[in-house]
C-alpha positions as CSV (number, residue, x, y, z in Angstrom):
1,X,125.7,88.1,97.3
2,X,122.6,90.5,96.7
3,X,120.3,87.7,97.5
4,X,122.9,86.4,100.7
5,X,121.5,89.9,102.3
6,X,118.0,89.2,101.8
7,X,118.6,86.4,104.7
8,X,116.0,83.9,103.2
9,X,118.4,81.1,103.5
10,X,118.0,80.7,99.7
11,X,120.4,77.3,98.4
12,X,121.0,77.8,95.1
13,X,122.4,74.2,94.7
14,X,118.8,72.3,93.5
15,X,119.6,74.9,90.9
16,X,122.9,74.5,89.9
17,X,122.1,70.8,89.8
18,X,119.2,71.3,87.3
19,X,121.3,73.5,85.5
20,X,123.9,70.7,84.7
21,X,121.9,68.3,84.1
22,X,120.0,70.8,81.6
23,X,123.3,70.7,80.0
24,X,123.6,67.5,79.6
25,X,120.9,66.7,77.9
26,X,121.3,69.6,75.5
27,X,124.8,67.8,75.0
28,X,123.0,64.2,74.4
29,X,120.4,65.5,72.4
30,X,122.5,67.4,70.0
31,X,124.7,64.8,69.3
32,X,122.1,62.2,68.9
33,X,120.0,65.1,66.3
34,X,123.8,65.0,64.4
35,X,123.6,61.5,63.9
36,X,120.0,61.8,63.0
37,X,121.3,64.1,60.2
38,X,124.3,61.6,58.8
39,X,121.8,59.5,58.8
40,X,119.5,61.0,56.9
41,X,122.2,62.1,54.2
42,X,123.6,58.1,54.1
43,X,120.0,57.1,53.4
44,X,119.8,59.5,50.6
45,X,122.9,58.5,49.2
46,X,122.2,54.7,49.5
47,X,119.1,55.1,47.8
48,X,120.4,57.5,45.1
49,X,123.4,54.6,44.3
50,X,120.3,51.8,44.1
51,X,122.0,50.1,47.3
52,X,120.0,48.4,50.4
53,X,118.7,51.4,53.5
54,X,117.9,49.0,55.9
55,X,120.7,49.4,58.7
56,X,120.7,53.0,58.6
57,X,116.9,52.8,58.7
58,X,116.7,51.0,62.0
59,X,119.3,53.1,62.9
60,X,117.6,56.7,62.6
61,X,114.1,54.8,64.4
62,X,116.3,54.0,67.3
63,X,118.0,57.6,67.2
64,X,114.5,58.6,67.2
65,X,113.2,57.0,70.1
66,X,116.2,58.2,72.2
67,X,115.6,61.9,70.9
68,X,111.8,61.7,71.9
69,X,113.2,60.0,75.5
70,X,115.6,62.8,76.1
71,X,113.0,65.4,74.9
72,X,111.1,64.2,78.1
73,X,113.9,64.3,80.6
74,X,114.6,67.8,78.9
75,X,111.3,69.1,79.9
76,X,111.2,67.4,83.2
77,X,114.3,69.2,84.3
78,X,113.3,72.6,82.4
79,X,110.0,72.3,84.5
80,X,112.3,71.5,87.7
81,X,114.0,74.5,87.1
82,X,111.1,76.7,86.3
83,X,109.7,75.9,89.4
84,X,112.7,76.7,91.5
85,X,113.2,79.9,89.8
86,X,109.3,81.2,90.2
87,X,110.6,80.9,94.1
88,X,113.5,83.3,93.7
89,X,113.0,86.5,94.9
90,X,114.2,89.5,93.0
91,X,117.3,91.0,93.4
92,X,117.6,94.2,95.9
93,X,118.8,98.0,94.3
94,X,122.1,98.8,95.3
95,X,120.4,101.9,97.0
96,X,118.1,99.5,99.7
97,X,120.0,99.6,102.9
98,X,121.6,95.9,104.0
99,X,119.9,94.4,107.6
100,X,118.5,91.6,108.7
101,X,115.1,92.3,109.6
102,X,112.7,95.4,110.1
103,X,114.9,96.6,113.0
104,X,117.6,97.5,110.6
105,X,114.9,99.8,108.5
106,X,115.8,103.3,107.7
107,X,113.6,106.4,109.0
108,X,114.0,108.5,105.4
109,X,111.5,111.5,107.0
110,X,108.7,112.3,109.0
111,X,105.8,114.5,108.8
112,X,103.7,115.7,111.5
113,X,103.6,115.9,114.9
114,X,101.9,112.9,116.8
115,X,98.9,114.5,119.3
116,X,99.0,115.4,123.0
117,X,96.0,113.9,124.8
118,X,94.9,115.4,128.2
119,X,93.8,111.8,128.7
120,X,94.3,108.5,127.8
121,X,93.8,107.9,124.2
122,X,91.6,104.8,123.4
123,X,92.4,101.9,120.3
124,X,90.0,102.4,117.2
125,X,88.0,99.3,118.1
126,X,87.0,101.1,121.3
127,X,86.3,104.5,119.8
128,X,84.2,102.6,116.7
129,X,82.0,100.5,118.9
130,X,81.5,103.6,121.5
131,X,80.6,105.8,119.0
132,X,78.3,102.6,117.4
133,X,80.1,103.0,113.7
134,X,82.3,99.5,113.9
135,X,80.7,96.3,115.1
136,X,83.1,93.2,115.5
137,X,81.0,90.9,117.1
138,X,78.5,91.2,114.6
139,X,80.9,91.0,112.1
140,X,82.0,87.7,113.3
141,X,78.9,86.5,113.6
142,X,78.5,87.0,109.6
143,X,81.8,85.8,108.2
144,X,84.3,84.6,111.1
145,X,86.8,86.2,113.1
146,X,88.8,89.4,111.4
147,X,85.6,90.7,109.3
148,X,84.5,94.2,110.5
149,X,80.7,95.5,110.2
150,X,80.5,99.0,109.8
151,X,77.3,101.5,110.6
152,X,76.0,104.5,110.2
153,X,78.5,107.3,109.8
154,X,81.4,104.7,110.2
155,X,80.1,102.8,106.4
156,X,79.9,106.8,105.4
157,X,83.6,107.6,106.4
158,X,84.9,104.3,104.6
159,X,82.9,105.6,101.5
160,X,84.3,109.2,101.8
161,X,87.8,108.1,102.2
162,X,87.6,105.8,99.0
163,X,86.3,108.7,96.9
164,X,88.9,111.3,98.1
165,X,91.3,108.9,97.6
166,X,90.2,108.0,93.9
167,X,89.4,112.1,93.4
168,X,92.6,113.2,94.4
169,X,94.8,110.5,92.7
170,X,92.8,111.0,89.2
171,X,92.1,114.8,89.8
172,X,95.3,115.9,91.5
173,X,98.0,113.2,90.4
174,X,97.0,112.1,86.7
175,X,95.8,108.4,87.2
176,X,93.4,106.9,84.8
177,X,90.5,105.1,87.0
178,X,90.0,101.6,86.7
179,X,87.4,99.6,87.9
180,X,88.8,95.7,87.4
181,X,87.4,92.1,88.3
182,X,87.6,91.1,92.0
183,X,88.9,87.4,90.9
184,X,92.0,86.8,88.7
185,X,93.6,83.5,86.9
186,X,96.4,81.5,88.0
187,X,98.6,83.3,85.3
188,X,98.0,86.4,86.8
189,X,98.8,86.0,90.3
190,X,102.0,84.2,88.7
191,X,102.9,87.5,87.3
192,X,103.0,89.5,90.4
193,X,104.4,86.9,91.9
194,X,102.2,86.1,94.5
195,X,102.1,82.8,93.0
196,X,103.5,80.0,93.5
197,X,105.1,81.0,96.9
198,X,102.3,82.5,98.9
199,X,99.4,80.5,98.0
200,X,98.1,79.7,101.5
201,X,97.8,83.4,102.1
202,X,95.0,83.4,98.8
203,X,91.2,82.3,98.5
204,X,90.8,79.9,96.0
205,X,88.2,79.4,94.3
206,X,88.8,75.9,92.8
207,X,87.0,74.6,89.4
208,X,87.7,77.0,87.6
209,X,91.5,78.1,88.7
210,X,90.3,81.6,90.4
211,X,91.5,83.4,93.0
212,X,90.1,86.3,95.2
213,X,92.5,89.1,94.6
214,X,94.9,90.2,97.7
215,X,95.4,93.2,96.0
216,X,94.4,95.8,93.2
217,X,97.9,95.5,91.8
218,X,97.1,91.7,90.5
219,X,94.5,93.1,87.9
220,X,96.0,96.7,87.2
221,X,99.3,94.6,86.2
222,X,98.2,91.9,84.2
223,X,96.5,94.7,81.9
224,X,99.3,94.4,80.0
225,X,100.4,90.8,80.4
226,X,101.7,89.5,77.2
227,X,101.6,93.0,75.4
228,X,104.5,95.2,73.7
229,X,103.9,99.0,74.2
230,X,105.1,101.4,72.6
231,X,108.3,103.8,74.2
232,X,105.5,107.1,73.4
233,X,102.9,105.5,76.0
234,X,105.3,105.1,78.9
235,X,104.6,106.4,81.7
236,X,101.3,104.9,82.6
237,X,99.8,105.3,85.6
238,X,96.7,103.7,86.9
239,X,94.3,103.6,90.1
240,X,92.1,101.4,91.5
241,X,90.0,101.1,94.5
242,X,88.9,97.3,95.3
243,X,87.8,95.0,98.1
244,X,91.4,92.9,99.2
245,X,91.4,89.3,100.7
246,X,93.7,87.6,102.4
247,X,93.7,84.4,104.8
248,X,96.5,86.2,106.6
249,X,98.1,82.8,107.0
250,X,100.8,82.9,109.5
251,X,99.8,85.7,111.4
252,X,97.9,84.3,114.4
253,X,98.1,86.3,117.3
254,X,99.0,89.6,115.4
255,X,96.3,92.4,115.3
256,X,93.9,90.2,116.3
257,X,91.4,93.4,117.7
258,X,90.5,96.0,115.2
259,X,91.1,96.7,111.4
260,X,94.9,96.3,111.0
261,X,94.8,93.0,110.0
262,X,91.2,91.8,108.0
263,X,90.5,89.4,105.8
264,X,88.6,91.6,103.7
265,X,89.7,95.0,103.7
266,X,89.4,98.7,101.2
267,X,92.7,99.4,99.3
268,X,92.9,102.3,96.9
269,X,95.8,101.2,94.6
270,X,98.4,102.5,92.5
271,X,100.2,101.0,89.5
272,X,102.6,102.9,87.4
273,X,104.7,100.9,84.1
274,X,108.2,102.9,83.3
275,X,111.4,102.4,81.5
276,X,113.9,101.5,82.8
277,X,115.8,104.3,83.0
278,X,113.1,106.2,85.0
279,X,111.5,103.7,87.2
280,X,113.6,104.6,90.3
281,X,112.0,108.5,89.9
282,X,108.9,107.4,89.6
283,X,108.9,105.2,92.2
284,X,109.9,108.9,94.3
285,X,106.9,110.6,92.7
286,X,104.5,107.4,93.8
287,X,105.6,107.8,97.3
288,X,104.6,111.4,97.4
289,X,101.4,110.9,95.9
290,X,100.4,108.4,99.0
291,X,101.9,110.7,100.9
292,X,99.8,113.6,99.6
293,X,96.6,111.7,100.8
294,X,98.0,111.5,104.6
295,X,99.3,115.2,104.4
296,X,95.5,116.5,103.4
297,X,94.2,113.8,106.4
298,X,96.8,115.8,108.8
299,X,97.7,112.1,110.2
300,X,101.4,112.1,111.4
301,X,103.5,109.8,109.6
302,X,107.1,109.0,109.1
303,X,108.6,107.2,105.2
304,X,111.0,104.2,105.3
305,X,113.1,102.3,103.7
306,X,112.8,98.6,104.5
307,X,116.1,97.1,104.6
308,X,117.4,93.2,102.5
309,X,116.2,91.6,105.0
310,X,112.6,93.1,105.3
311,X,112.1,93.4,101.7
312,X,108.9,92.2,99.9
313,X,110.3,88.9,97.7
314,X,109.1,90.8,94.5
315,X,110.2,93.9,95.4
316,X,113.6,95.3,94.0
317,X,113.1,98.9,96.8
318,X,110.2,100.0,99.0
319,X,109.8,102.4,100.8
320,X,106.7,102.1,103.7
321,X,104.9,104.9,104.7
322,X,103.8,104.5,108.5
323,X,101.0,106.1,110.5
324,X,101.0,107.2,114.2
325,X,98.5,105.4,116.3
326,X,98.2,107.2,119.2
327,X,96.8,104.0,121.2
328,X,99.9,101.8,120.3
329,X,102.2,104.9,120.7
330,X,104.3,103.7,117.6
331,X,104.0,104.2,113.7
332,X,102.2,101.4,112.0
333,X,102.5,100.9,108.2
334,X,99.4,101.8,106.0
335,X,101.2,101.9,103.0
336,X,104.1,100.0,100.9
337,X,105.6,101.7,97.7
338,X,107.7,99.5,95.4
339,X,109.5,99.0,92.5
340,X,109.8,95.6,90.8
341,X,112.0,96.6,88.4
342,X,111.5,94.2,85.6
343,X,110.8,90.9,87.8
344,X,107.3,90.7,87.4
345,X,107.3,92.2,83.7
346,X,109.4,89.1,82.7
347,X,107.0,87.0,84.6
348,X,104.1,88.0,82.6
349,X,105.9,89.2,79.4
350,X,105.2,92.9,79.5
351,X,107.5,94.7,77.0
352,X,108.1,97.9,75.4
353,X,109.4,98.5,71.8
354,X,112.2,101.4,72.3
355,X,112.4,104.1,70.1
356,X,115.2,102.7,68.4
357,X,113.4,99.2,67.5
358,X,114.7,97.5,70.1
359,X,111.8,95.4,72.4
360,X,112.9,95.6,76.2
361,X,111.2,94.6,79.2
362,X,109.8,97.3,81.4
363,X,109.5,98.3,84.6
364,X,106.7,97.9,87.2
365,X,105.7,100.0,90.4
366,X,102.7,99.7,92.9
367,X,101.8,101.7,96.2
368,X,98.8,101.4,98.5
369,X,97.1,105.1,98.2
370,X,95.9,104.3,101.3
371,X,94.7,100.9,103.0
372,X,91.0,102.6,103.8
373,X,90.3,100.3,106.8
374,X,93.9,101.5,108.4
375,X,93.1,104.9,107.1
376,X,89.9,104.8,109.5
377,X,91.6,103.6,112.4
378,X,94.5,106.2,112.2
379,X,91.6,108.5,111.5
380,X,89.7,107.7,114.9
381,X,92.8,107.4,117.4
382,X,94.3,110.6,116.2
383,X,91.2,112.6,116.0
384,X,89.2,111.7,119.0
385,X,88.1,114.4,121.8
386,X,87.4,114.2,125.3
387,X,84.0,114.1,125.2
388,X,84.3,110.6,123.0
389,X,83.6,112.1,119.6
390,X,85.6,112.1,116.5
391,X,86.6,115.4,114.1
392,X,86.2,114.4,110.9
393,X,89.5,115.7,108.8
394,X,88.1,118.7,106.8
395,X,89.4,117.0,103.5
396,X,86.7,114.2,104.1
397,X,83.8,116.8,105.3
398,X,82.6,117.3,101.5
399,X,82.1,113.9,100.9
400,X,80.4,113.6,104.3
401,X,77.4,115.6,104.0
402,X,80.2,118.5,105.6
403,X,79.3,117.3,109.1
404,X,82.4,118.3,111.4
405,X,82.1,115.2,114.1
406,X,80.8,112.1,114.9
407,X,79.3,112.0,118.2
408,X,78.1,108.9,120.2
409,X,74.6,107.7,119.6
410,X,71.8,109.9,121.9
């Protein structure tokens, strides 16, 4: 039923097939290892009573070959249903509300109130080329369509939003700083599940098996792939800031203009690993810390819970944080909060030893802390004047040489 309301259309009979016939075979090969056994014993017997081994001898070869055939359909069907199963989503909390689709998401708060222009507010591209701090066509020219260029005091606010980002997050909120490798292994994007079932949406890098990461969170959780912690180091919390690529398969025709939808985008990331028993708090405390970042940026924003139906497939709860874009008059998200309960920790084998001896999976989180390139965008629509400029959010003037504004070139 729990995965009937994530409306994936998700048949569980290839499974339930595989799944018998697993049995099966189990059934076959035990009986046929028990004969190998009386065998075995007879021969022993025979041979202790000085009498001929020759039928039971051919007997237990032939018992042998069947064992090693069955041995082969057993793995052939275990690898059947290891494949199926590495395309099951996880399970939803009993807390995420049931809908079909993003339409059925639930507002949980907002914060802010979205600005009143005396005129009539232009989209981020506009503003960035204007102002001569984004250039797309150039951009294209380089790499292709949805890669970005940026100039001047435009490559200066990107850099300033990634350091207050990182600043606040280690400074403010706890997180150790990592700085991790840009491409990961096949094994590691099967841990966070973005493998096997969205591999069209990677970069691969062929001979060897590397892949361009789509995400901070593929390197900060296979840190502990194939570990046991111990209970005394739980929480831990960790933050990264990292080029993000993605082919965006399947998305032509969405956010074609501007930088809500790149190929290669900023992300400041967070990744917390919990026990069980406080994952679902700390997945309320990660929220606020991306929250904390659009609260010192003054950028209006609302927090919601996707529904079943709009859930991420690895995702057990998230909660998206959205920010106003003046230009689109709507909220757009620039940040996704989950918890994954123990579904990717079982993927990649990433365990705890209890107090009490006991060795449990734990529990994994990740949040964006923000997407930088959105960040900007949200940072241009909501702050632009009427003479064309730009404030500059006084969070950001530090890192920015304190300048208050960025005008349009003289």
């Amino acid at each position: 039923m729990a995965l009937a309301h994530r409306n994936m259309g998700i048949s569980m009979a290839p499974w339930e097939a595989a799944d018998r016939k697993q049995r099966e075979i189990k059934g076959k090969l035990e009986g046929l290892q028990h004969e190998r056994n009386q065998a075995s014993a007879q021969i022993a017997r025979l041979k202790k009573a000085g009498e001929s081994v020759e039928t039971p001898l051919i007997r237990m070869k032939q018992v042998g070959c069947e064992i090693g055939q069955w041995e082969a359909e057993m793995k052939a069907v275990q690898q059947e249903i290891a494949f199926f199963s590495y395309r099951l989503p996880n399970l939803p909390h009993a807390s995420v509300p049931i809908g079909k689709d993003a339409r059925d998401n639930v507002t949980v708060r907002t914060w802010g109130t979205p600005p009143v222009f005396p005129f009539t507010p232009k989209p981020h591209w506009e503003i960035g080329e204007v102002l001569g701090v984004l250039d797309f066509e150039r951009g294209a020219k380089i790499a292709g369509a949805r890669f970005a260029l940026y100039r001047g005091l435009g490559a200066a606010l990107e850099r300033a939003l990634i350091q207050f980002m990182l600043d606040l997050h280690v400074r403010a909120h706890g997180y150790l700083e990592i700085l991790p490798p840009l491409m990961a292994n096949r094994d590691s994007l099967l841990t966070t599940a973005q493998l096997p079932k969205f591999e069209e949406d990677l970069f691969a890098l062929g001979d060897p098996d590397y892949f361009m990461i789509p995400t901070a969170e593929v390197p900060l959780t296979n840190i502990h792939r194939g570990e046991i912690l111990a209970e005394a180091q739980l929480p831990l919390s960790y933050v990264a800031h990292t080029p993000c690529f993605r082919r965006e398969a399947g998305s032509y025709g969405k956010d074609t203009r501007g930088l809500i939808r790149q190929h290669q985008f900023n992300k400041v990331e967070l990744v917390w690993f919990s026990t069980p028993e406080t994952s679902y708090a700390t997945l309320e405390r990660l929220v606020g810390h991306a929250e904390a970042v659009l609260v010192q940026l003054g950028l209006p924003y609302r927090v919601v819970a996707l529904c079943t139906g709009d859930l991420g497939f690895a995702a057990a709860k998230t909660y998206d944080l959205e920010v106003w874009l003046p230009s689109q008059e709507t909220y757009r998200e620039i940040s996704s909060c989950s918890n994954f309960e123990d579904f990717q920790a079982r993927r990649g084998t990433i365990r705890y030893r209890a107090s009490g001896g006991a060795v449990r999976h734990l529990h994994t989180l990740n949040g964006s802390a923000l997407a930088v390139g959105r960040t900007v965008a949200a940072i241009l629509e909501n702050n632009q004047q009427a003479d064309g400029s730009v404030t500059i959010p006084g969070a950001l003037r530090p890192y920015m040489g304190d300048i208050e504004r960025i005008g349009p070139p003289v």
